[in-house]
C-alpha positions as CSV (number, residue, x, y, z in Angstrom):
1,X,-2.8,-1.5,51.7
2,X,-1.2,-2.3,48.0
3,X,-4.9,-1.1,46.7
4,X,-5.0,2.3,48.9
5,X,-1.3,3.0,47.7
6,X,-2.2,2.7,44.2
7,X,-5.1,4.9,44.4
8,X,-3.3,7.4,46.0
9,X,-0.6,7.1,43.1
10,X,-3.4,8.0,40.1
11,X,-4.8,10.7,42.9
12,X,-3.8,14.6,41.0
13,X,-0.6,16.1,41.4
14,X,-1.9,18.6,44.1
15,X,-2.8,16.3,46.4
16,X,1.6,15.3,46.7
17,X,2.3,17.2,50.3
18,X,-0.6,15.2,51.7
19,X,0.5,12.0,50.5
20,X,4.2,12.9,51.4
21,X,2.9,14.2,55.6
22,X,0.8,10.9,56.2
23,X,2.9,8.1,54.1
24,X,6.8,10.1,55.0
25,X,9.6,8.3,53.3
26,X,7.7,5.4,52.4
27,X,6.6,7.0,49.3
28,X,8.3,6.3,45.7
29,X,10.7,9.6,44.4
30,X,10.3,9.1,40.5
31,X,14.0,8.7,39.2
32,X,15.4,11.2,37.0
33,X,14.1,11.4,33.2
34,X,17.2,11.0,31.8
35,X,18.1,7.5,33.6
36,X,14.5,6.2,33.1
37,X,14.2,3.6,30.9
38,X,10.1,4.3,30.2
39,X,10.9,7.5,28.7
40,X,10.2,8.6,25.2
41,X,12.5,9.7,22.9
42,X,11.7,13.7,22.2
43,X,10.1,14.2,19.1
44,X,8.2,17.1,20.1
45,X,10.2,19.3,16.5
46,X,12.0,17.9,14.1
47,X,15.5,19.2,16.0
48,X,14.5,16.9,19.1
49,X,13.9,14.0,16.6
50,X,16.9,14.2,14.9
51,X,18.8,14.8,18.2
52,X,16.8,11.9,19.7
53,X,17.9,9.1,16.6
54,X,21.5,10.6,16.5
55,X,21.8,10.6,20.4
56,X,20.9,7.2,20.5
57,X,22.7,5.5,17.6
58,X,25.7,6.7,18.9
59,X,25.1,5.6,22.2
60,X,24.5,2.5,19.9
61,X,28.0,2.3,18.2
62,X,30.1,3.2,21.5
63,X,28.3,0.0,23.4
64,X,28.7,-2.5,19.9
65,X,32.2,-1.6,19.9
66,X,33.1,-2.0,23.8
67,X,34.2,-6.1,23.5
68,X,33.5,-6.0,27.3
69,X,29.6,-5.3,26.9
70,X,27.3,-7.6,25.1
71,X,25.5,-6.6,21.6
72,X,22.3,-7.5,23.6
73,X,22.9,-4.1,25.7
74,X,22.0,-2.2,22.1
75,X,18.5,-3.2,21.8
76,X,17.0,-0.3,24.0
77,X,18.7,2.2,22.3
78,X,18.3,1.3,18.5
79,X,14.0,0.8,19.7
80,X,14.3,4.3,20.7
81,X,15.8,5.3,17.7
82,X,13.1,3.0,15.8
83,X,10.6,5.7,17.4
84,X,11.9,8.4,15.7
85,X,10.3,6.7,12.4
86,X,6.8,6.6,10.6
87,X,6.2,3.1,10.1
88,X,2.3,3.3,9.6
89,X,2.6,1.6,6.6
90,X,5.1,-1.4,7.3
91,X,3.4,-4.7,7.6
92,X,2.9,-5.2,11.1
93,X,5.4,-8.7,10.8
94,X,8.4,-6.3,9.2
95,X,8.1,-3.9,11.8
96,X,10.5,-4.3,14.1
97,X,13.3,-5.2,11.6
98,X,12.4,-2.7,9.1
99,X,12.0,0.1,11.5
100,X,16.1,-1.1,13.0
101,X,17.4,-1.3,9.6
102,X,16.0,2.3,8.2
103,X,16.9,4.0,11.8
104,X,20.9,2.8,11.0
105,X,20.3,3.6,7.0
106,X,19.1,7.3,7.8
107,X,22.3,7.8,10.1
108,X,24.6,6.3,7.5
109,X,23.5,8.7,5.2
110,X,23.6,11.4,7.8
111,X,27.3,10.6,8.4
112,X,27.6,11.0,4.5
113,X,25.9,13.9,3.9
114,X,25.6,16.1,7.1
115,X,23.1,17.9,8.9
116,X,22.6,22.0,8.9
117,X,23.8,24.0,11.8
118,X,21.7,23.0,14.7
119,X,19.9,26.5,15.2
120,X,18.5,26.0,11.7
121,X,16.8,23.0,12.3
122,X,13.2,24.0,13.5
123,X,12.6,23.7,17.5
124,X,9.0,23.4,19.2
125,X,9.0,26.9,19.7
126,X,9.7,27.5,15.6
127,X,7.0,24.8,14.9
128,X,4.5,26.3,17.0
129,X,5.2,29.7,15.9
130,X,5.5,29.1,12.0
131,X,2.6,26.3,12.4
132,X,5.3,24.0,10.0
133,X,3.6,20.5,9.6
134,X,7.0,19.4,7.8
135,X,10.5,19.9,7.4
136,X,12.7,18.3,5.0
137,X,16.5,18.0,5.3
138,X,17.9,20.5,3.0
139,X,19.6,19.8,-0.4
140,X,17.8,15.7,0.4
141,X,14.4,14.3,0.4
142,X,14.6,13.0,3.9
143,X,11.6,14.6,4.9
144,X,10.2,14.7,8.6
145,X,6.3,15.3,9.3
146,X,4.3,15.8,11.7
147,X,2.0,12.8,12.8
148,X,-2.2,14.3,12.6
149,X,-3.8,11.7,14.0
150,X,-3.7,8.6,15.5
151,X,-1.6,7.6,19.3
152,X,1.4,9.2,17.7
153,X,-0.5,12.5,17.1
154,X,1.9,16.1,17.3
155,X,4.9,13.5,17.2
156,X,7.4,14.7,14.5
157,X,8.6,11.4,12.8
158,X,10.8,10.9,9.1
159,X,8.4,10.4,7.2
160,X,6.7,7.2,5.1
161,X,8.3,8.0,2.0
162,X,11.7,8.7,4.1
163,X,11.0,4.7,5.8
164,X,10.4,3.4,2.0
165,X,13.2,5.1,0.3
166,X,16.5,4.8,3.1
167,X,17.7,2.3,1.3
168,X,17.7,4.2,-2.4
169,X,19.0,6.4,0.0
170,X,21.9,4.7,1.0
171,X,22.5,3.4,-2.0
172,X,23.4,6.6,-3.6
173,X,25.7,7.9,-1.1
174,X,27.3,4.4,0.4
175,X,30.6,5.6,-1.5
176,X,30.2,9.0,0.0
177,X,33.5,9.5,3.2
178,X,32.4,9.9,6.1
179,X,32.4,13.2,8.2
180,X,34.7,13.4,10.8
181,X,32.6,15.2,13.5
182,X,29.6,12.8,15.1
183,X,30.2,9.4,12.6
184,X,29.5,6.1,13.1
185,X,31.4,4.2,10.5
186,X,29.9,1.3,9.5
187,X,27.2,0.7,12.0
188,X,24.6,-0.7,9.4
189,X,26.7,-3.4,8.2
190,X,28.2,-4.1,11.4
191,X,24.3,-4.9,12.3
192,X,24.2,-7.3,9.2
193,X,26.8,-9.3,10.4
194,X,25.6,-9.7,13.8
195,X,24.1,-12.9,15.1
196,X,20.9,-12.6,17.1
197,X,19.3,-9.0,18.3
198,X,21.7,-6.0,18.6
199,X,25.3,-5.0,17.2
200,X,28.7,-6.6,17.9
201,X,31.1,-4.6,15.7
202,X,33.5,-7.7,16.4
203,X,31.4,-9.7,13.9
204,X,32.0,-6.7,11.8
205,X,35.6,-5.8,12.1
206,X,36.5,-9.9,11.1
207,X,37.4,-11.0,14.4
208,X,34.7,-13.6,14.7
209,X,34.8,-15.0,11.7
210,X,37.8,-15.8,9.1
211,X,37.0,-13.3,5.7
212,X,35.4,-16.0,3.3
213,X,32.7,-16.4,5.6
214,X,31.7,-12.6,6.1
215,X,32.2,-11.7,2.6
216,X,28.2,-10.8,1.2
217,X,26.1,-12.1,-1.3
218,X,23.0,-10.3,-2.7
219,X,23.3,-8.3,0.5
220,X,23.6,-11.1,3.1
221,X,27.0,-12.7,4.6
222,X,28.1,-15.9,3.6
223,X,27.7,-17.3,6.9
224,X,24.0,-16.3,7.0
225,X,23.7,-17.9,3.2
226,X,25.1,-21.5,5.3
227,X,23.6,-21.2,8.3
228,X,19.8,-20.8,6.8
229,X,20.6,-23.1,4.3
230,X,21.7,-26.3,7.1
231,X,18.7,-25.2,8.6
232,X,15.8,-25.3,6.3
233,X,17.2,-28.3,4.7
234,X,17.2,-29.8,8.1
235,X,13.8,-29.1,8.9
236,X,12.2,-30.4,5.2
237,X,14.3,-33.7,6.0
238,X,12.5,-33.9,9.3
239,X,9.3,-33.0,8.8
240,X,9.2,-35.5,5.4
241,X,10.5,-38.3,7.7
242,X,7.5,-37.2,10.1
243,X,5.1,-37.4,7.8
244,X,5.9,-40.6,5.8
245,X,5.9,-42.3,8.9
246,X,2.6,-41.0,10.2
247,X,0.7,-41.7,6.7
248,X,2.2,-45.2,7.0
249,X,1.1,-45.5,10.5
250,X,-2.1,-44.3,9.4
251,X,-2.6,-46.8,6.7
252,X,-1.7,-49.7,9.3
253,X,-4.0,-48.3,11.9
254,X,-6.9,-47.8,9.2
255,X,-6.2,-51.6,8.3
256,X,-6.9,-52.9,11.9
257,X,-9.4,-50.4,13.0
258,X,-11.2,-50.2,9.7
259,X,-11.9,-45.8,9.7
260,X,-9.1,-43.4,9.8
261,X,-7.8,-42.0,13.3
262,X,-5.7,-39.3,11.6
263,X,-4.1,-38.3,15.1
264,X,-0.7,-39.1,13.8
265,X,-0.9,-36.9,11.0
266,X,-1.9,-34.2,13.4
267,X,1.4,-34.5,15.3
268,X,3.4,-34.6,12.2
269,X,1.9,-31.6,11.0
270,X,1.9,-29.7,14.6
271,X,6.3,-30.5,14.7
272,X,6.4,-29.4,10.3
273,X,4.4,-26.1,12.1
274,X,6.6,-26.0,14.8
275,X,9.9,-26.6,12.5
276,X,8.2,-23.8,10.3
277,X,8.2,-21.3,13.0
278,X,11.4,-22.2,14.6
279,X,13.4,-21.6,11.4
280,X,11.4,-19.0,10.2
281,X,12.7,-17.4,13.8
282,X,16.5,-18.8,13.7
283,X,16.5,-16.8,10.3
284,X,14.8,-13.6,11.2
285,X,16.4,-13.3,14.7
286,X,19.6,-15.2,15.2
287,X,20.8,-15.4,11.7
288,X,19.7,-12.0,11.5
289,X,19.1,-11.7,7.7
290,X,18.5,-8.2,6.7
291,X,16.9,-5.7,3.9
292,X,14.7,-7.1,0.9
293,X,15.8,-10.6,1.7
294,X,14.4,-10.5,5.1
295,X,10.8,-9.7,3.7
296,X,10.8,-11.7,0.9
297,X,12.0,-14.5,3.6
298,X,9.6,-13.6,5.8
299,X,6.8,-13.8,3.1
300,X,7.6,-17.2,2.1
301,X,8.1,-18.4,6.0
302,X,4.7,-16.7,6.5
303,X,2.9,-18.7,3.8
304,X,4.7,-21.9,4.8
305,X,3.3,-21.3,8.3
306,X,-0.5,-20.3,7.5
307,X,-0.6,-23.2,5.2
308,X,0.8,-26.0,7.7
309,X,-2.2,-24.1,10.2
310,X,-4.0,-24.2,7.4
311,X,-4.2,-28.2,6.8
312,X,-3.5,-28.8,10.6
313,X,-7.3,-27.0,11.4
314,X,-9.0,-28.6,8.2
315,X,-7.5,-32.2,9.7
316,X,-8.9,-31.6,12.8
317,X,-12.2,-29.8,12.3
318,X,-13.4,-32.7,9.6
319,X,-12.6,-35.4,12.4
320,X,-14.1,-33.4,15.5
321,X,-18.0,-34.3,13.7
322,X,-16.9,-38.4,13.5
323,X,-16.1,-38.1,17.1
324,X,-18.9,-36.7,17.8
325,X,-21.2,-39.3,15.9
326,X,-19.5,-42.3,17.3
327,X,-20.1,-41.0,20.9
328,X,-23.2,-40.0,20.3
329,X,-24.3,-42.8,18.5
330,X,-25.6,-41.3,15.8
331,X,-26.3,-42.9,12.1
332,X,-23.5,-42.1,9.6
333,X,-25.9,-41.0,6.9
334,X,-28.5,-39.3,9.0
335,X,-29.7,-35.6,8.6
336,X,-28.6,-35.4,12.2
337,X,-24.9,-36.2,11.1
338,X,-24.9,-34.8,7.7
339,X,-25.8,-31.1,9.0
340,X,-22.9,-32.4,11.5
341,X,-20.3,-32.4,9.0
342,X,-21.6,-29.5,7.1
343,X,-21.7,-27.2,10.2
344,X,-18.0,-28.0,10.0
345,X,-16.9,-27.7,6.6
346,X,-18.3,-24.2,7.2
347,X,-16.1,-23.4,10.3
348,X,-13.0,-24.8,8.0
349,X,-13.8,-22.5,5.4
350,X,-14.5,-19.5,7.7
351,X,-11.5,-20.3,9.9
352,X,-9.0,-20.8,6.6
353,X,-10.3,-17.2,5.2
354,X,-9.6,-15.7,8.5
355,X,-6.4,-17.2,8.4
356,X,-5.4,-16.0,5.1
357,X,-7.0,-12.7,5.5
358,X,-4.7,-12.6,8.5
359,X,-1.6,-13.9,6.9
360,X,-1.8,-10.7,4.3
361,X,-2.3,-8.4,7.1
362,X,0.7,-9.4,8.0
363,X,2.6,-9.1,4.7
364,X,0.8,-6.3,4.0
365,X,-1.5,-7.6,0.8
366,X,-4.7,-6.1,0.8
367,X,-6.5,-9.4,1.2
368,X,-10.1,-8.3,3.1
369,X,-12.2,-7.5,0.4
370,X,-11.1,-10.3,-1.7
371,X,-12.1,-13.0,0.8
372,X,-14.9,-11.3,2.8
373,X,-17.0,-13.8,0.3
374,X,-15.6,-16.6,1.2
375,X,-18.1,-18.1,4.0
376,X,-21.5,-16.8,2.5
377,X,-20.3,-18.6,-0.8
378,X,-19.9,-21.9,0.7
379,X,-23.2,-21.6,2.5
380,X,-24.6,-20.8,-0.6
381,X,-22.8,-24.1,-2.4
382,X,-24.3,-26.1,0.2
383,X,-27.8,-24.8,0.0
384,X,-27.6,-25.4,-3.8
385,X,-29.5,-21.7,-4.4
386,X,-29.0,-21.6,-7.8
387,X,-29.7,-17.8,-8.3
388,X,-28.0,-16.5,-5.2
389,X,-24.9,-19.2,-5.9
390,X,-24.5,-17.2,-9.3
391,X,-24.6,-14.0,-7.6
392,X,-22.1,-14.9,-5.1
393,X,-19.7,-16.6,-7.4
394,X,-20.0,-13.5,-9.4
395,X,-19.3,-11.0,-6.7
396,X,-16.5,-13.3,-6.0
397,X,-15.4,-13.1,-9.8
398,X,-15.3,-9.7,-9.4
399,X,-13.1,-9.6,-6.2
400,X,-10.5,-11.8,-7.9
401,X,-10.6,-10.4,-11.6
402,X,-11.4,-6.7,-10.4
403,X,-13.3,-5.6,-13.8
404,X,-13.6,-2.2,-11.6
405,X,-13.6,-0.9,-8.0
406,X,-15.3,1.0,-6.3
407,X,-15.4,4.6,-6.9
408,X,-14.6,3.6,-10.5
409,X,-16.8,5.1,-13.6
410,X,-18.1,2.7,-16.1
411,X,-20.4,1.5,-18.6
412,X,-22.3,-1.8,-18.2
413,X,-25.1,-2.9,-20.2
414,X,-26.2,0.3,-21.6
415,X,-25.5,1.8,-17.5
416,X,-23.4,4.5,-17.0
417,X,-22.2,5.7,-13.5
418,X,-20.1,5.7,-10.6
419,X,-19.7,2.3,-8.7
420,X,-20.8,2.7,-4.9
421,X,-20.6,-0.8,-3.6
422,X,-19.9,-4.2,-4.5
423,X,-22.2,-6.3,-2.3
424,X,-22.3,-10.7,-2.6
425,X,-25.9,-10.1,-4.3
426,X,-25.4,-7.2,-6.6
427,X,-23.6,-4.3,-8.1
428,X,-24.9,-0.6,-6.7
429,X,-24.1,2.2,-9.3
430,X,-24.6,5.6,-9.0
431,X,-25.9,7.1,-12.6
432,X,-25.3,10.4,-13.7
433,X,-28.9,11.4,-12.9
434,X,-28.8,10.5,-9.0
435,X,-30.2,7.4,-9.4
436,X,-29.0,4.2,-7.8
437,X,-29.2,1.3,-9.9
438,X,-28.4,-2.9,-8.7
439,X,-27.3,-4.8,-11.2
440,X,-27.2,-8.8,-9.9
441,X,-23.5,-9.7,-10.1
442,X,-24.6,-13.2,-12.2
443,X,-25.2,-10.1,-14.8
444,X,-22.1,-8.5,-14.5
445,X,-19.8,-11.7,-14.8
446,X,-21.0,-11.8,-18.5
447,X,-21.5,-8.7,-19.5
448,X,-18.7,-6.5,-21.4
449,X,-17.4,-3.5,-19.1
450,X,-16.0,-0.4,-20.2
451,X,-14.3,1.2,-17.2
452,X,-13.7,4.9,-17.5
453,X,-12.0,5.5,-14.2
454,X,-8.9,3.2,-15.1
455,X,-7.6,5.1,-18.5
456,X,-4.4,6.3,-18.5
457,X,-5.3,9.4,-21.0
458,X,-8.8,11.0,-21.6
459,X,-9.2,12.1,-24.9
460,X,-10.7,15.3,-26.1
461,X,-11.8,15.4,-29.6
462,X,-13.7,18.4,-31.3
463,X,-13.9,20.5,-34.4
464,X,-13.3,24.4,-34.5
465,X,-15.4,26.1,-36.9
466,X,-13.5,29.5,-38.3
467,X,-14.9,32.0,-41.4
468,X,-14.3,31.4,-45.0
469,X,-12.8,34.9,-45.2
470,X,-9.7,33.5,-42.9
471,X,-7.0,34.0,-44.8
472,X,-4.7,30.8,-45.1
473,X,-1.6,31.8,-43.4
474,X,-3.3,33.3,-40.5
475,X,-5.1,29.6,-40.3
476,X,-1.8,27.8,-40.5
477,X,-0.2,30.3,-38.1
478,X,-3.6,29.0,-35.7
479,X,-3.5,25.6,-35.7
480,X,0.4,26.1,-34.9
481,X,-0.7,28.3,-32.4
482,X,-3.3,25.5,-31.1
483,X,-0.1,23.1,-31.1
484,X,1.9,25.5,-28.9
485,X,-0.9,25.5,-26.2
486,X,-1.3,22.0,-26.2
487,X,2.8,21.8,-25.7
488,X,2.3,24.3,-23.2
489,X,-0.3,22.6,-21.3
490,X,1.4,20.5,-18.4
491,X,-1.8,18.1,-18.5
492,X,-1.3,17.3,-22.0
493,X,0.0,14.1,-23.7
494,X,2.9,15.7,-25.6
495,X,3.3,12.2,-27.7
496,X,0.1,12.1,-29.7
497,X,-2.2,14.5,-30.7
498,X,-3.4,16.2,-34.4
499,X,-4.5,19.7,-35.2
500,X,-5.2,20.1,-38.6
501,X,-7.2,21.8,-41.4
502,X,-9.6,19.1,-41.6
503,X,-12.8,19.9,-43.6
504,X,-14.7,22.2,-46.0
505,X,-17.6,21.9,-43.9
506,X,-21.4,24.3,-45.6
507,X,-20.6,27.3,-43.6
508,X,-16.8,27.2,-41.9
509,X,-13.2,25.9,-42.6
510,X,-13.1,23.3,-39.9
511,X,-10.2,22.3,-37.4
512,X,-9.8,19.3,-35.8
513,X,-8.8,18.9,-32.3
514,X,-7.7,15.8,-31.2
515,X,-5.8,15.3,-28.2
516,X,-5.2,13.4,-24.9
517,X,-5.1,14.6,-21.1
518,X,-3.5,13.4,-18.2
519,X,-6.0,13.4,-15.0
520,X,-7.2,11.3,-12.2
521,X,-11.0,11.6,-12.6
522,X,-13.5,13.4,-14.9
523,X,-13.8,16.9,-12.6
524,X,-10.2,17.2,-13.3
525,X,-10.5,16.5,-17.1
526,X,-13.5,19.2,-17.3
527,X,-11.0,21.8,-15.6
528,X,-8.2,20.9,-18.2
529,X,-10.2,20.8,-21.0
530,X,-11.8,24.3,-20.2
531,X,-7.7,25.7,-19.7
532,X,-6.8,24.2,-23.0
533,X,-10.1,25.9,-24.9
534,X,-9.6,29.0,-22.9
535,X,-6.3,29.4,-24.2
536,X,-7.5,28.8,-28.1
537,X,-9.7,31.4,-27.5
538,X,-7.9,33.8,-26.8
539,X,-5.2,32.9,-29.2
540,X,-7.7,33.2,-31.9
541,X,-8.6,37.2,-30.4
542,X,-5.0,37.7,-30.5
543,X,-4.4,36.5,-34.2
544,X,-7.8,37.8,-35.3
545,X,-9.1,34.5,-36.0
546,X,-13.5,34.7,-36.0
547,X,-15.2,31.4,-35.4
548,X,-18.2,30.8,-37.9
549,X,-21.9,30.6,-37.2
550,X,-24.2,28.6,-39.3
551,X,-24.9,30.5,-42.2
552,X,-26.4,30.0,-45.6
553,X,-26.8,32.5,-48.6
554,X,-30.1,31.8,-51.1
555,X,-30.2,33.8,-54.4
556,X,-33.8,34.4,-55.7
557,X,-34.2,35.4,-59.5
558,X,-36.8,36.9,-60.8
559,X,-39.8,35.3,-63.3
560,X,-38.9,36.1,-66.9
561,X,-41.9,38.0,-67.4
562,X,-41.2,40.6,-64.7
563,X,-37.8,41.0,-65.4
564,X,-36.5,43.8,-67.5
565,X,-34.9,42.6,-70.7
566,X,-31.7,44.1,-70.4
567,X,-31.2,43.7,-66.6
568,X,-31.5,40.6,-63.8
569,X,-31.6,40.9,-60.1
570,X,-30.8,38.9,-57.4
571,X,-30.9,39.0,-53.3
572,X,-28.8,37.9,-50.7
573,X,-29.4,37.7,-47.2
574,X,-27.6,35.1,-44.4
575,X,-29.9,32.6,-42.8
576,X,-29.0,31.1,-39.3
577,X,-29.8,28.0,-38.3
578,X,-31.0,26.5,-41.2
């Protein structure tokens, strides 16, 4: 009967008035939307978002400062107003706190600053009609987009820049009053000072605690300072006293047995783990630090953690093959046992690379294509491949060091191109001539690499070739005129550059051009460069500047004999090219 009922719940909306004639009353009414507690905040336009993190901040502030309801009654509504925010690129273990802390910034400096009258704020039927994508907060940078792809997709959130810079934000208008109309005076700090999840303002308001004791340092309350520092000290006590005894259990146990259990380091390093995590939670959720401190907290806690997993799995996985032997019977330095052990120094390696891949997921480094390597290369250490070992530690070298990237332009060995992938064996590059070339990455740690794609400034150097006949003030009043352009040009390092009169060259005065541009690859350097040129060109129509050809003039005289006495003769005619 449950399974017939939950079809007929999935079964389409039209097919209601049968379900309600054969099942009568004994069918589920759905509650109203504004009491259910599944419903989404609106952010269909960026008025309903707005309206949706407002709406439920404040409902927020009036529950943290009833003393008759608990702070834990605020979580629901400051997660809906966490919805209302962009946090693609948070690191999934900040995102929870992050997303609460930027929700109550961005209403702080709402309070401060003020919103535009409502009908001005863009509605679904505005967004559709004026097919707006974004919407910024006038006279602010709080900007509001909406999301193109993804689960969120057509939700209008504050955008990522908005989630990185609320606190910049809040820091230039904390000593901003507050508006009368709508305010929720101090609702972010009131969440600082509050133990555990949600907001007490009695924690805030100094009724909890005498005023020493909430005062803040480097953005955190004293009591928070004490309380994490009794209890990390406590656990490094505990998990040293562990340890020593376990290692000196161990050593008596090794004495009497005559081979290493190592169990007993196991469990000291499964309750420093456990400590780890417990703290690392007592900080993060009860002692409730906040801001920058919580990440950088959170960082260290996260290292800590991985580590301690780190060493427990390398303890266990080197004693799993001895067990194994010892049941099995098998000789201690036989193939059979050494391939034993091998197999699992490879699963160590692999598992601790996953593990720290994973740990910078979490703390948002960009760890994956630094350690994608890692299990290959120790295969290949095993194996003892001499040429392959060089090519892996080289693609490794290249991870770490990061000579270049890919997509980046560079010269290697006489090679110029485009780099197109970065494999464990080689180097692919893309020349300028469509070819693709590998270069083994044992190569490429020695060789010297000039990378193109990383300079800051492009330079542009070239001569200008005007006529002899120029006269000078009309060439100083052009390579002034050059200057200007180059001032002119927005692309243009304004610092360093030189255009003079540089040379009395066979057939022109010539100009040097030397200066720098400011662009992200070389398709946008070829567009600058043409704008800057373009613009010298026709400064030089405007000033009546001519730029020379190659041109020679070759005077013939006459034999002596054919000449007349009392006369001489001579041609001229210009020559190009030579």
């Amino acid at each position: 009967m449950g399974l017939l009922f939950a079809l007929f719940l999935w079964l389409p909306l039209a097919g209601q008035p049968l379900l309600a004639e054969e099942f009568g009353d004994r069918l589920p009414t759905a509650i109203a939307p504004a009491i259910n507690p599944l419903r989404p905040p609106d952010t269909s336009s960026p008025r309903a978002t707005i309206t949706s993190l407002i709406l439920n901040l404040d409902r927020v502030y009036l529950i943290g400062k009833d003393p008759e309801q608990p702070g834990r009654e605020t979580i629901q509504p400051l997660r809906r107003a966490v919805r209302t925010l962009d946090l693609s690129e948070v690191p999934r273990a900040f995102t929870e706190g992050v997303g609460v802390e930027v929700a109550l910034l961005l209403k702080e400096v709402i309070d401060r600053v003020g919103l535009p009258p409502y009908a001005s704020i863009p509605d679904a039927e505005q967004v559709e009609r004026e097919d707006l994508t974004q919407w910024r907060i006038p006279n602010t940078e709080i900007l509001l987009q909406q999301v193109q792809e993804g689960p969120r997709a057509g939700a209008w959130l504050f955008s990522v820049d908005t989630v990185d810079r609320a606190e910049d934000f809040f820091a230039s208008v904390e000593d901003l009053p507050y508006l009368q109309q709508g305010s929720t005076p101090g609702i972010y700090r009131a969440y600082t000072l509050t133990p555990g999840t949600g907001i007490d303002f009695t924690w805030a308001d100094n009724q909890a605690l005498p005023p020493w004791l909430a005062g803040e340092w480097l953005g955190q309350a004293v009591w928070q300072w004490l309380a994490a520092a009794v209890a990390v000290i406590g656990a490094i006590a505990i998990a040293l006293l562990v340890y020593r005894l376990a290692r000196r259990a161990e050593r008596r146990a090794k004495a009497k047995l005559g081979r290493e259990t190592r169990w007993r380091t196991m469990a000291a390093l499964v309750l420093a783990l456990l400590l780890a995590v417990g703290v690392h939670a007592l900080i993060g959720w009860q002692i409730n630090f906040t801001g920058s401190m919580l990440q950088s907290i959170a960082r260290v806690f996260v290292v800590i953690e991985y580590s301690l997993l780190a060493w427990l799995v390398a303890v266990v996985f080197s004693r799993i093959p001895e067990v194994i032997i010892r049941s099995r019977r098998l000789r201690s330095r036989g193939i059979d046992s050494q391939l034993l052990r091998l197999g699992f120094k490879l699963l160590i390696v692999i598992a601790i690379a996953a593990m720290v891949i994973d740990a910078a997921d979490r703390i948002g480094l960009p760890a994956y294509s630094v350690l994608t390597g890692l299990g290959v290369g120790s295969l290949a250490i095993a194996l003892a491949a001499r040429e392959t070992l060089a090519n892996l530690l080289g693609s490794i070298a290249i991870m770490l060091d990061r000579p270049f990237a890919i997509g980046d332009w560079i010269k290697l060995n006489g090679v110029e191109g485009t780099v197109e992938d970065i494999g464990f064996r080689s180097t692919r590059i893309r020349t300028f001539y469509d070819s693709e070339l590998s270069v083994p990455n044992s190569s490429t740690m020695t060789a010297t690499i000039d990378n193109m794609g990383r300079r800051t400034y492009r330079r542009v150097y070239t001569r200008l070739a005007i006529r002899y006949d120029t006269p000078p003030e009309r060439v100083e009043a052009f390579v002034e005129g050059i200057k200007a352009v180059i001032m002119a040009t927005p692309s243009t390092r304004k610092d360093y550059f030189h255009v003079v009169l540089n040379d009395f060259a066979p057939s022109s005065l010539d100009i040097m051009l030397y200066f720098f541009l400011q662009v992200p690859d070389w398709s946008a350097e070829l567009i600058e460069r043409q704008r800057v040129l373009l613009e010298i060109v026709r400064l030089a129509e405007r000033l009546e500047v001519k730029f020379a050809f190659p041109t020679q003039t070759v005077e013939i005289e006459r034999l002596p004999e054919l000449s007349h006495p009392h006369s001489s003769s001579s041609a001229e005619w210009p020559r190009t090219n030579g």
